[in-house]
PyMOL Python script that loads the backbone (N, CA, C, O; Angstrom):
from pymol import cmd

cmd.read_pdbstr("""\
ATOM      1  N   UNK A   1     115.585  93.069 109.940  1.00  0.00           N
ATOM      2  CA  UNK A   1     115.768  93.121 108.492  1.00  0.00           C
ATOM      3  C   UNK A   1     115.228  91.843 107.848  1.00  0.00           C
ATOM      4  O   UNK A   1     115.138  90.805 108.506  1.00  0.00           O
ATOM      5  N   UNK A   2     114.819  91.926 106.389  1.00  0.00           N
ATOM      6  CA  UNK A   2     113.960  91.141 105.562  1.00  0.00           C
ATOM      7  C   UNK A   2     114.873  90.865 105.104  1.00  0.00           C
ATOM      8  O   UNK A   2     115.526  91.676 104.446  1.00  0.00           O
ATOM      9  N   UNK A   3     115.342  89.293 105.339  1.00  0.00           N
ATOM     10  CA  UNK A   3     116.454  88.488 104.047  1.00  0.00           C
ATOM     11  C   UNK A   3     115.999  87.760 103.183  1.00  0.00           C
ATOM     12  O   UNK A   3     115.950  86.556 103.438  1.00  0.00           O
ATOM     13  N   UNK A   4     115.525  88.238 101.900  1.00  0.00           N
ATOM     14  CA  UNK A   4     114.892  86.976 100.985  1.00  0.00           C
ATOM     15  C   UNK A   4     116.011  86.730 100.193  1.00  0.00           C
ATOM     16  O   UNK A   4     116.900  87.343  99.602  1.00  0.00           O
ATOM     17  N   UNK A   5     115.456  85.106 100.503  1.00  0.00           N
ATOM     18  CA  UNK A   5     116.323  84.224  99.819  1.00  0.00           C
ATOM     19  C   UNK A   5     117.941  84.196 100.225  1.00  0.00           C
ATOM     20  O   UNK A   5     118.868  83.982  99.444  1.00  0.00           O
ATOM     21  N   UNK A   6     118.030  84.456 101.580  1.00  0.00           N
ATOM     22  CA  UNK A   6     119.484  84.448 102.291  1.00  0.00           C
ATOM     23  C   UNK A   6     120.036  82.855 101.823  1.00  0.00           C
ATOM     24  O   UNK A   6     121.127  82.653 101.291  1.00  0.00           O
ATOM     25  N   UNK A   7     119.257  82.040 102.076  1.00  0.00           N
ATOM     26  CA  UNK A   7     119.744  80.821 101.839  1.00  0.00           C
ATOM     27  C   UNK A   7     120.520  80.561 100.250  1.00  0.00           C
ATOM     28  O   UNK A   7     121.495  79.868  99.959  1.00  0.00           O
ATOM     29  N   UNK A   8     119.743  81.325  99.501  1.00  0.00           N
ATOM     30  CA  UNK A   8     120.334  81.076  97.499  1.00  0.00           C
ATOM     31  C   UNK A   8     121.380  82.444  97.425  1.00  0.00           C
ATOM     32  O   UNK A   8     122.278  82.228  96.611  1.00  0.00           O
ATOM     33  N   UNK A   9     121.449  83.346  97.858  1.00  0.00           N
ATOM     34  CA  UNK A   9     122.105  84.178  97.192  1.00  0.00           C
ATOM     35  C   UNK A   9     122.643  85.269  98.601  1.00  0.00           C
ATOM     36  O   UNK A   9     122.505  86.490  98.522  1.00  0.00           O
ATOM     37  N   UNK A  10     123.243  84.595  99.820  1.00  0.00           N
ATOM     38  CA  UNK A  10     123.291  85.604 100.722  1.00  0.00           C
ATOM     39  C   UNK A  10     124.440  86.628 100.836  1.00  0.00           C
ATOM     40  O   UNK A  10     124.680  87.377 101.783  1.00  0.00           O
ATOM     41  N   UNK A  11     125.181  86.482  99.515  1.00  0.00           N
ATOM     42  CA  UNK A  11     126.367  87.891  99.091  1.00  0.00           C
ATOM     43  C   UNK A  11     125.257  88.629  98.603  1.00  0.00           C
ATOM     44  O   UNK A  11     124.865  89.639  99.188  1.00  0.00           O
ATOM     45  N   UNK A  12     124.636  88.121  97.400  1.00  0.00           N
ATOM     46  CA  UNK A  12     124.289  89.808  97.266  1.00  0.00           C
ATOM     47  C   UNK A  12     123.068  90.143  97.670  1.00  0.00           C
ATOM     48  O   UNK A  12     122.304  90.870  97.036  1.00  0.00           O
ATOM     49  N   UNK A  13     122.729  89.370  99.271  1.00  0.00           N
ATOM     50  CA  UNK A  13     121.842  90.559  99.903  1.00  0.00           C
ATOM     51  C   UNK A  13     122.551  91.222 100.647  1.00  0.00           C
ATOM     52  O   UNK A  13     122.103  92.301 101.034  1.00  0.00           O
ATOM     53  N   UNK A  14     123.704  90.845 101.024  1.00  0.00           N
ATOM     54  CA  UNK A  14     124.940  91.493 101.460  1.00  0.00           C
ATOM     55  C   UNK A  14     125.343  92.498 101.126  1.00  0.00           C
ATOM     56  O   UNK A  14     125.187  93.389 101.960  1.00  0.00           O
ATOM     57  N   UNK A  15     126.032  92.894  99.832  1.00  0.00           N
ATOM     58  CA  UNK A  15     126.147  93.744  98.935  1.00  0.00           C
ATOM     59  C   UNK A  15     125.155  94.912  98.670  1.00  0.00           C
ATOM     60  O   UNK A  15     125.310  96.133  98.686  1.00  0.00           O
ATOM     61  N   UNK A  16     123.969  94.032  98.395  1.00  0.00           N
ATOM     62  CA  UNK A  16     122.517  95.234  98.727  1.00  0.00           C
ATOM     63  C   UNK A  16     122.364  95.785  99.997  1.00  0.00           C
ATOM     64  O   UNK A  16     121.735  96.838 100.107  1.00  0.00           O
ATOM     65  N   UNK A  17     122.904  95.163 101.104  1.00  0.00           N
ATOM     66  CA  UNK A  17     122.299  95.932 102.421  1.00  0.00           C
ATOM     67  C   UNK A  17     123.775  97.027 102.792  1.00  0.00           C
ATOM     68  O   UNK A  17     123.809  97.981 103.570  1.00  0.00           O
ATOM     69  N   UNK A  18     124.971  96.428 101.861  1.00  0.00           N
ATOM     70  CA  UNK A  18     126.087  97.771 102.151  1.00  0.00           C
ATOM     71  C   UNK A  18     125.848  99.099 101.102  1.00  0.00           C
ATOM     72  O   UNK A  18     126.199 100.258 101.324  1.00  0.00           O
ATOM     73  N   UNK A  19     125.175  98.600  99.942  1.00  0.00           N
ATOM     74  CA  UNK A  19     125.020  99.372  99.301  1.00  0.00           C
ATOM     75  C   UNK A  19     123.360 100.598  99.521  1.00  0.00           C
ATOM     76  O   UNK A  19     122.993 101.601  98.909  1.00  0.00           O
ATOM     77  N   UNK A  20     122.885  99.960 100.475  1.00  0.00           N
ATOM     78  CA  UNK A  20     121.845 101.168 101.274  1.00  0.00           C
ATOM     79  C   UNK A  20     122.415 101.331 102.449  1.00  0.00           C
ATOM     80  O   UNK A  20     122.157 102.494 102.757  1.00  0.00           O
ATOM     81  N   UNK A  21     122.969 100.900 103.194  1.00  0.00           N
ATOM     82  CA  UNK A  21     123.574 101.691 104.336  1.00  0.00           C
ATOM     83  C   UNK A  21     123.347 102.861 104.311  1.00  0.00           C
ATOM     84  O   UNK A  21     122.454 103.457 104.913  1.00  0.00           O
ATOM     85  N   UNK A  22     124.444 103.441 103.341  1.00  0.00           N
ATOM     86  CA  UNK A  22     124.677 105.169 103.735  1.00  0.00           C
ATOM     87  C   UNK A  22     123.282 106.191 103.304  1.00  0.00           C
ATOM     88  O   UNK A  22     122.706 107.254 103.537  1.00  0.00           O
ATOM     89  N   UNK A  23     123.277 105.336 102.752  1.00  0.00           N
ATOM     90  CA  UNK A  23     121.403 105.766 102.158  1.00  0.00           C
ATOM     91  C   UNK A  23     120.431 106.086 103.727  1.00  0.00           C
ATOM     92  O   UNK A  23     119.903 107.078 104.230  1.00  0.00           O
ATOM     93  N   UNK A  24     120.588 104.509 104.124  1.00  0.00           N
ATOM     94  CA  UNK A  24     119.332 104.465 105.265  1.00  0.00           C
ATOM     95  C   UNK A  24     119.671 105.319 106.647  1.00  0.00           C
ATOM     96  O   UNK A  24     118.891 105.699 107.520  1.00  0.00           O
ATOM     97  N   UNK A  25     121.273 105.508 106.530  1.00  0.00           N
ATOM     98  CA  UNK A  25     121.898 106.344 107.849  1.00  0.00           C
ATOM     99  C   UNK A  25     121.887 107.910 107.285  1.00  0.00           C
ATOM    100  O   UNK A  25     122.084 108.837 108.071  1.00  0.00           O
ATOM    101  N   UNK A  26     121.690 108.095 106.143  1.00  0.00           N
ATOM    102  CA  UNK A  26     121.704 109.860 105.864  1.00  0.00           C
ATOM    103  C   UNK A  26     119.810 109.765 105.850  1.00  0.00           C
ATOM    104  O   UNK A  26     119.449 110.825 106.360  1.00  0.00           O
ATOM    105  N   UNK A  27     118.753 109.062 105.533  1.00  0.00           N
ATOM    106  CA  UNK A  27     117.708 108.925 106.014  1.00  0.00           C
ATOM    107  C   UNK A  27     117.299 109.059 107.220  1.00  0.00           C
ATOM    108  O   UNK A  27     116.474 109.930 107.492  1.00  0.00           O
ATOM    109  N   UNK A  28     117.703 108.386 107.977  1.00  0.00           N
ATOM    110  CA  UNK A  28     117.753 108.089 109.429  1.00  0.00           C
ATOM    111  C   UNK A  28     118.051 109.728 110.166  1.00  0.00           C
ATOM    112  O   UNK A  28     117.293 110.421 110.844  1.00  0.00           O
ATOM    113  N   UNK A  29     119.571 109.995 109.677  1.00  0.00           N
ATOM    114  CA  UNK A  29     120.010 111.347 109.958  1.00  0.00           C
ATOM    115  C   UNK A  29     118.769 112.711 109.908  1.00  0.00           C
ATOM    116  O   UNK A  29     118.395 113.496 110.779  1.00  0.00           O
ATOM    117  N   UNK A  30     118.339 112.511 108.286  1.00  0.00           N
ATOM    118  CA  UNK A  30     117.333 113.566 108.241  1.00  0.00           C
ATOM    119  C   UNK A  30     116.548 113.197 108.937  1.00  0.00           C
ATOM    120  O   UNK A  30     116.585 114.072 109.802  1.00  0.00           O
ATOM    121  N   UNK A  31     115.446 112.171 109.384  1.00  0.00           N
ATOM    122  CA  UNK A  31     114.478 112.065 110.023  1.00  0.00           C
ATOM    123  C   UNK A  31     114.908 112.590 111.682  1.00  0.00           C
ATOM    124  O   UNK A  31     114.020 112.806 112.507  1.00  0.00           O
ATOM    125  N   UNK A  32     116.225 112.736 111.980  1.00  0.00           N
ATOM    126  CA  UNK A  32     116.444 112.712 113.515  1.00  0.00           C
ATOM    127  C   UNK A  32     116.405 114.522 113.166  1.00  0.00           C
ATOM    128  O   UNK A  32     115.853 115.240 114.000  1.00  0.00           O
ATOM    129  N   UNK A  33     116.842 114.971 112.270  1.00  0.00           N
ATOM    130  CA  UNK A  33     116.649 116.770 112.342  1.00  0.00           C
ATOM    131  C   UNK A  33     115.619 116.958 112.132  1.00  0.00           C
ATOM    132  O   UNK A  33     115.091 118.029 112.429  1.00  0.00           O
ATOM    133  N   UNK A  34     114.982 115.972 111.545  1.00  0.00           N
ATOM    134  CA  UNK A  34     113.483 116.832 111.276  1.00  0.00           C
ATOM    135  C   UNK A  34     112.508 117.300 112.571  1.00  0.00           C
ATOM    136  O   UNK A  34     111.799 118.284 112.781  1.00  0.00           O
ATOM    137  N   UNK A  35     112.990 115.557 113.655  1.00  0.00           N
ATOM    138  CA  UNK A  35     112.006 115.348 114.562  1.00  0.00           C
ATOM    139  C   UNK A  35     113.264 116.411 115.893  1.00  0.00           C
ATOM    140  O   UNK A  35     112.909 116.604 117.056  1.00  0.00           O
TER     141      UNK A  35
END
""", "prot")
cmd.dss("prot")
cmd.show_as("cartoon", "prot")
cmd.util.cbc("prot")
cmd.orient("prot")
């Protein structure tokens, strides 16, 4: 994973990476039925 700017602001890349989670795992999900 790409952390920009972990050093100035590393809550809310935090926040951004919980808030795609379920995104990237129901992504993830479809790509595993597709294949």
């Amino acid at each position: 994973m790409v952390r920009l700017s972990s050093s100035q602001s590393p809550v809310l890349v935090d926040h951004f990476l919980l808030l795609l989670q379920p995104f990237l795992q129901a992504l993830f999900g479809s790509f595993q039925g597709i294949l």
